[in-house]
C-alpha positions in Angstrom: -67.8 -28.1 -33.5 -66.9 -31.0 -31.1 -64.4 -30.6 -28.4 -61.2 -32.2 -29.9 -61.9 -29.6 -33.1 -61.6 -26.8 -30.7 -58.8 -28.2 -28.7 -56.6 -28.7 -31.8 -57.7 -24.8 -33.1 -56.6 -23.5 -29.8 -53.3 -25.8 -30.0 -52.1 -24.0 -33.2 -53.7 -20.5 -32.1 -50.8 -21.1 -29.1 -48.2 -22.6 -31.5 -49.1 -19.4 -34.2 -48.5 -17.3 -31.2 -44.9 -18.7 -30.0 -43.7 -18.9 -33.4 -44.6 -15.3 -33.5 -42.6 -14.1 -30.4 -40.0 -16.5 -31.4 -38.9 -14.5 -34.4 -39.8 -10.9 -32.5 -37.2 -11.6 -29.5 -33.5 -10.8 -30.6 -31.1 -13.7 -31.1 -29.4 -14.6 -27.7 -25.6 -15.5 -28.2 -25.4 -19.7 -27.7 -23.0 -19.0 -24.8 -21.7 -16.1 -23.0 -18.3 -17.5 -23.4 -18.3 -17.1 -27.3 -18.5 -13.2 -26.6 -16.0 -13.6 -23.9 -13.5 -15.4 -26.3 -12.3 -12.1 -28.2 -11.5 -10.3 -24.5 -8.4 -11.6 -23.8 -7.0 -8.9 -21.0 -9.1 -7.5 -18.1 -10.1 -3.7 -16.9 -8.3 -2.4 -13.7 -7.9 1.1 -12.1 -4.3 1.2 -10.7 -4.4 1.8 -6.9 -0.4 1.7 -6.6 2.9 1.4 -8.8 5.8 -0.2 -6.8 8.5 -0.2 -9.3 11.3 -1.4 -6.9 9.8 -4.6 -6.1 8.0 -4.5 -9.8 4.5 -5.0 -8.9 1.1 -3.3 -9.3 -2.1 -2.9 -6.8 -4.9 -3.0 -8.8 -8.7 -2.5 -8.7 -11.4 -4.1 -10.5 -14.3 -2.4 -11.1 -15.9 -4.4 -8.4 -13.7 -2.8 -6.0 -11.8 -6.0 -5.6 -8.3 -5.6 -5.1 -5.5 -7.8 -7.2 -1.6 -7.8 -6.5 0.0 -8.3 -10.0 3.7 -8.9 -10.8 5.5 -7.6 -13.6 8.5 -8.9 -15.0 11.7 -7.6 -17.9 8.8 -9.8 -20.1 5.8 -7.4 -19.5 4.9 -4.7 -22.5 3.6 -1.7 -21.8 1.4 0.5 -24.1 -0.1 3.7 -24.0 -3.8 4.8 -25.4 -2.1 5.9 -28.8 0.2 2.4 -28.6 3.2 4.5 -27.4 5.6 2.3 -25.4 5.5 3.1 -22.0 7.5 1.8 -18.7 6.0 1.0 -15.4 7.2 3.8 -13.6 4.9 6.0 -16.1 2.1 3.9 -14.7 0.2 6.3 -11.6 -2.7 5.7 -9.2 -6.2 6.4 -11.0 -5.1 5.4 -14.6 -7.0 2.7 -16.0 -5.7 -0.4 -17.6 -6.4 -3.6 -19.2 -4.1 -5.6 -18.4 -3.6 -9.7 -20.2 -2.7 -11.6 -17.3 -0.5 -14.9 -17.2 -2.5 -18.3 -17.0 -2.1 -21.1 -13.7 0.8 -20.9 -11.8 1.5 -17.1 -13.5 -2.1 -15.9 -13.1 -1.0 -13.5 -11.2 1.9 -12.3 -13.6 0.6 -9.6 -16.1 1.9 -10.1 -20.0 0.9 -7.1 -21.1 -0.5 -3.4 -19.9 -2.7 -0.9 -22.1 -3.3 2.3 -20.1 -6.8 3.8 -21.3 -10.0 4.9 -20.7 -13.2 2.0 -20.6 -15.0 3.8 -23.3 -18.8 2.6 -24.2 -18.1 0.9 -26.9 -15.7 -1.1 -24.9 -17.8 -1.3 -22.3 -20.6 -2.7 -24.6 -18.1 -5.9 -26.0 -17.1 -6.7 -23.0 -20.0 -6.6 -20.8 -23.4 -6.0 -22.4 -25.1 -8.7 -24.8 -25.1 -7.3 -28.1 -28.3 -7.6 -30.0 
């Protein structure tokens, strides 16, 4: 056996071998964006309701605190797609919550009042696989 005979055989014994673990890893989505498409409102807890001045104090699960306006405009939904107001709204409910894009980012469209369940939890933030 000369040497470029056992440099090619150990070639395609590597090749065999990442062709193998190729097709034994799970698919990897092509961006994270394309699983990010179908979430189109965010997860909050409420912190406060101000109905008089028509805003909300919200948390993200990050602990990061937004200041959202809500207008005559806004919907609001319950778990079981009941309408709701915003003075039904109270600190500690959770909420996802479609927010307004550039100059209205900070002007929520719509509210849904309900729990992050897992399987919510899994489209939104885990990779599926």
């Amino acid at each position: 056996m000369t040497a470029s005979t056992s440099r090619r055989d150990h070639a395609l014994v590597i090749l065999a071998a990442v062709l193998l673990l190729a097709r034994a890893v799970p698919a990897i989505p092509s961006t994270a964006a394309s699983s990010a498409a179908a979430v189109l409102d965010d997860f909050f807890i409420v912190s406060s309701v101000d109905v008089s001045q028509k805003r909300l104090v919200l948390k993200r699960p990050s602990e990061v605190t937004v200041l959202v306006r809500v207008t005559e405009k806004t919907s609001y939904r319950s778990e079981q797609n009941r309408t709701l107001q915003l003075g039904d709204l109270r600190a500690g409910d959770t909420v996802f919550i479609r927010l307004g894009t550039g100059t209205e980012s900070d002007l929520a469209k719509s509210v849904r009042r309900g729990p992050m369940t897992v399987e919510e939890l899994h489209r939104r933030y885990l990779r599926s696989r």
